[in-house]
N, C-alpha and C positions, 0 to 999 in steps of 0.2 A: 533536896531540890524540889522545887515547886511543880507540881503537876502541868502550870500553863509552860516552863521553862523546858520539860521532860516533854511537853508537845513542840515545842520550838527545836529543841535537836531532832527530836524525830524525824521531822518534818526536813530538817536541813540537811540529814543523812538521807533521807528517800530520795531530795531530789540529786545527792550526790551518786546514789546507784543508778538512778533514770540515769545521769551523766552519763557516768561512765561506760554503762549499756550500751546506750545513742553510740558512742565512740566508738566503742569495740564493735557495735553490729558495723558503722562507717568505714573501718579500715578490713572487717571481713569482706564487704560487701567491693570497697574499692580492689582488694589482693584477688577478687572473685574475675572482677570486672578486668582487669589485666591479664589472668591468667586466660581468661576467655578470647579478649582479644589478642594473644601470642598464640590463642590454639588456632585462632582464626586468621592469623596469619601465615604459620604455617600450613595450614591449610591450601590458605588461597597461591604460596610460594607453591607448593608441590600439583597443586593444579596447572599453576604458570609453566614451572618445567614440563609438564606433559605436554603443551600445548608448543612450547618451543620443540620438542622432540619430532611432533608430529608437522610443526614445519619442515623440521632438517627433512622427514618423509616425504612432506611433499614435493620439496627440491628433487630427493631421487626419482621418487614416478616421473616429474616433468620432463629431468634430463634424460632419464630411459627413454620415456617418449619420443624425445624428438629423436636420441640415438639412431632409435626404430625409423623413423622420420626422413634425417638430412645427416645418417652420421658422417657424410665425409664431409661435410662444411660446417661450421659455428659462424654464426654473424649475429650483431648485435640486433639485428631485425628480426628475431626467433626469439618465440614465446618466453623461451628460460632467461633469456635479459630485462625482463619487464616486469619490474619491481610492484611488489605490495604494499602500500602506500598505508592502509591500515582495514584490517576485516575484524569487526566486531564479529565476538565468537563468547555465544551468553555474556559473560559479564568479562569478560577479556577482550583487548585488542589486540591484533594481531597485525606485526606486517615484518617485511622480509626482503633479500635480495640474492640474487645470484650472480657471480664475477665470475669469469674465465681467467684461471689462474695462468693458463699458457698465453695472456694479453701482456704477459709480462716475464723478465729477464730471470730465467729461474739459475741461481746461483750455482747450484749442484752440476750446472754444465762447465763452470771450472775446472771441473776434474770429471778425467774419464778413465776409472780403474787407476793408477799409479801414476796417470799420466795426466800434466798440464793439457790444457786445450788453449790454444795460443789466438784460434779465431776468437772467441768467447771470453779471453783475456781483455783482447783490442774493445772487444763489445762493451764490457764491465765498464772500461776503462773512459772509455767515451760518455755510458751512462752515467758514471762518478761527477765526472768533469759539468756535464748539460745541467746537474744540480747544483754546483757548486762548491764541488768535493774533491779532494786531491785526487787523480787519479790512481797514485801509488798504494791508497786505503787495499785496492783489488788484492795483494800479496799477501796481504792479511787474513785476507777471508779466503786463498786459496791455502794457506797454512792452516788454518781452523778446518779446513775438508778435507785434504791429503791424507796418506795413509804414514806418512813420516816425519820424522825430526829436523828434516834438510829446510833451512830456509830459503823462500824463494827467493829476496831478496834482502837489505839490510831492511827494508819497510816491512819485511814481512814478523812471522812469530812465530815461535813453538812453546813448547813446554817450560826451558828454561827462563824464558819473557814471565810466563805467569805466573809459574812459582813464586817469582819474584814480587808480584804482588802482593800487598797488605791482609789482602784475604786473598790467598793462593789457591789456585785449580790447576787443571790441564787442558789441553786444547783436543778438542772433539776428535780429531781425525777421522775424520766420517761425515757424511753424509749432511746437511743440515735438515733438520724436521718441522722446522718453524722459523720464519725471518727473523723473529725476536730471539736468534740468536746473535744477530750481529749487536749485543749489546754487551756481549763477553769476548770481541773480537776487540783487537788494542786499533785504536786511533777510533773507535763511533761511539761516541756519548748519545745522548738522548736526541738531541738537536741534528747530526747527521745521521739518524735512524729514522727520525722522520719525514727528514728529506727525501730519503731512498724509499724507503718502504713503498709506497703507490706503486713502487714501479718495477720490484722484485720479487720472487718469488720461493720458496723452498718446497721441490717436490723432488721426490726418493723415486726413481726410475731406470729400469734397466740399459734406458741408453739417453741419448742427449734427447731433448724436448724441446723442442722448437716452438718459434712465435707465432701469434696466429697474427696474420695482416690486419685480419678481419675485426678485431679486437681490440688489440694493441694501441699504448696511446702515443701521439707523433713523437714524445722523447727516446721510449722506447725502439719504435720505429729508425727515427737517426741513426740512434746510436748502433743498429743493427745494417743501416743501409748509409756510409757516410758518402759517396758519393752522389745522392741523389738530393737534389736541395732541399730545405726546408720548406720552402713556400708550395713544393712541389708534392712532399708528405700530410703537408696540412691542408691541402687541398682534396687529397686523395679520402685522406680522415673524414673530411667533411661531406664527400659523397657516399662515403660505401655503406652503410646502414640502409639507405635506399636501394643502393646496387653492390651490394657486397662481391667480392672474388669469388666464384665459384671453384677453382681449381687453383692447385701452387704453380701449373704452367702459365696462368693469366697477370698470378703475380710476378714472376717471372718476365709476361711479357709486357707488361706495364712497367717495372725496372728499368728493363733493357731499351726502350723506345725514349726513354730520359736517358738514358746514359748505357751504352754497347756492353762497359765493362763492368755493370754492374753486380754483385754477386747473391740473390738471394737466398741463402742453402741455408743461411738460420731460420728461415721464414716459412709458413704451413700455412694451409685454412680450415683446420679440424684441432680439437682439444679434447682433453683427456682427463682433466684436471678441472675443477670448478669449485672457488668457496661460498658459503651460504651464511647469512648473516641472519639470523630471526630476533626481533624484539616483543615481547611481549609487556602488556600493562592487562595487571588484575588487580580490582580494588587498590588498594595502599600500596601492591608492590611492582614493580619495578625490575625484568630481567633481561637479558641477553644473550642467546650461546653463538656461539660459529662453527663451523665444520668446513673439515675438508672433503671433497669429494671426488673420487677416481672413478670413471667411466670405462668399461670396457666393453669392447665392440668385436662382436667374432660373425662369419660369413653363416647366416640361415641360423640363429640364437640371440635369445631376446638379449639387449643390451643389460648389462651389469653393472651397477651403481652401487660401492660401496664406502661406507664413513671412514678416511684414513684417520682422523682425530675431530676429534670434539671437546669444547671449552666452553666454560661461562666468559662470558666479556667482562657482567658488574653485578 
């Protein structure tokens, strides 16, 4: 072979190792560059959850507060209804909300120990109907909370119903812990879960839990007060933020001045119960948690604010 030709491979192999070099440092450099940005994102994720955590915190200080504050009344004109709309917090945004869970129809008043609750029946049965929903679905969900096998009615279900199912369970009999249980209850597909949802609640209490007037939205309301007209509740809705009920005798005597025989005893102006939504945005991600909140208030002791559950949303 020719010395100029033995220069020509040479040559044509060096630039074949520069090649390949270039590449290989390319794909070190890129598997470098990803793994930095996965470190960097978990990073910025586990930042993000702190920063939701320490909203769910702030939630409890604020409701303690007011506890300290106004504990025998909740109205939507107090601090803890007045949403955070977004707090930049270093390279995070933050913002947040707090709902009074007793502004709404908590399910678990269905059943009290072994026993139906027949007012609270009628209640359900009303709020079913005001959305759009049969009212017989209520039988359902008082079989998913009972402590037995007895069906309430032919609508209702126990154990035998889901067995039967394709992918078979049992039915809770207890207590419910979360609304999104009514998605294992027979007759609520997704579509009448989210018609209901706004408007009901699941909290685990040692006795029934009443609705706050103060809070409460007018379907709600209705269906807890049917004698009293509607134009008559949405009227009332639309003032009390500015003049909320101070006492359950005022709501009481605002019932009864519309109609003598009116009965408010499902009805309260204090809550115990409060959920918290926090969203956060850090960098690239994106999070949510919620929690539930139980409040408790003892004579001359700072109020009590504890997490019943806590969840990512996304």
């Amino acid at each position: 072979m020719s010395r100029e030709r033995q220069s020509g491979v040479a040559a044509v192999t060096a630039i074949l190792i520069v090649a390949v070099a270039a590449s290989a440092a390319t794909v070190m450099l890129a598997q470098e560059s990803a793994t930095l940005d996965q470190a960097m994102m978990v990073a910025s994720r586990a930042q993000a959850d702190q920063y939701a955590r320490a909203g769910i915190d702030w939630a409890r200080g604020i409701l303690a507060q007011d506890g300290q504050a106004a504990g025998e009344v909740d109205s939507l004109a107090e601090g803890w209804a007045q949403p955070i709309a977004g707090l930049p917090v270093e390279r995070a945004v933050v913002a947040g909300s707090i709902v009074d869970e007793q502004g709404k129809f908590n399910l678990n008043n269905l059943v009290a120990g072994k026993s139906h609750s027949a007012e609270d029946l009628e209640i359900f049965r009303r709020l079913l109907a005001s959305v759009g929903l049969p009212p017989q679905l209520s039988d359902a969900v008082v079989d998913w909370i009972d402590p037995d096998q007895d069906l309430a009615s032919g609508d209702g279900a126990e154990d035998a119903y889901y067995l039967g199912l394709p992918r078979p369970y049992r039915a809770a009999n207890q207590p419910m812990t979360q609304v999104e249980e009514l998605y294992r209850v027979r007759g609520f597909d997704a579509a009448a879960v989210a018609k209901l949802a706004p408007y009901v609640t699941a909290l685990v209490a040692p006795a029934r839990t009443p609705i706050n007037a103060n809070t409460a939205p007018a379907q709600v309301l209705a269906a807890a007060l049917p004698t009293i007209p509607p134009a008559a509740i949405a009227q009332m809705v639309a003032g009390r933020t500015a003049k909320p009920f101070t006492s359950k005798a005022q709501v009481d005597a605002w019932a009864k001045a519309i109609d003598p025989k009116a009965s408010t005893a499902a009805l309260d102006v204090k809550s115990g119960f409060f959920s918290v939504l926090v969203r956060v945005e850090q960098d690239q991600v994106q999070l949510a948690d919620d929690a539930l909140l139980q409040r408790t208030l003892a004579t001359g002791k700072p109020a009590e604010v504890t997490v019943v559950w806590r969840r990512p949303r996304f």
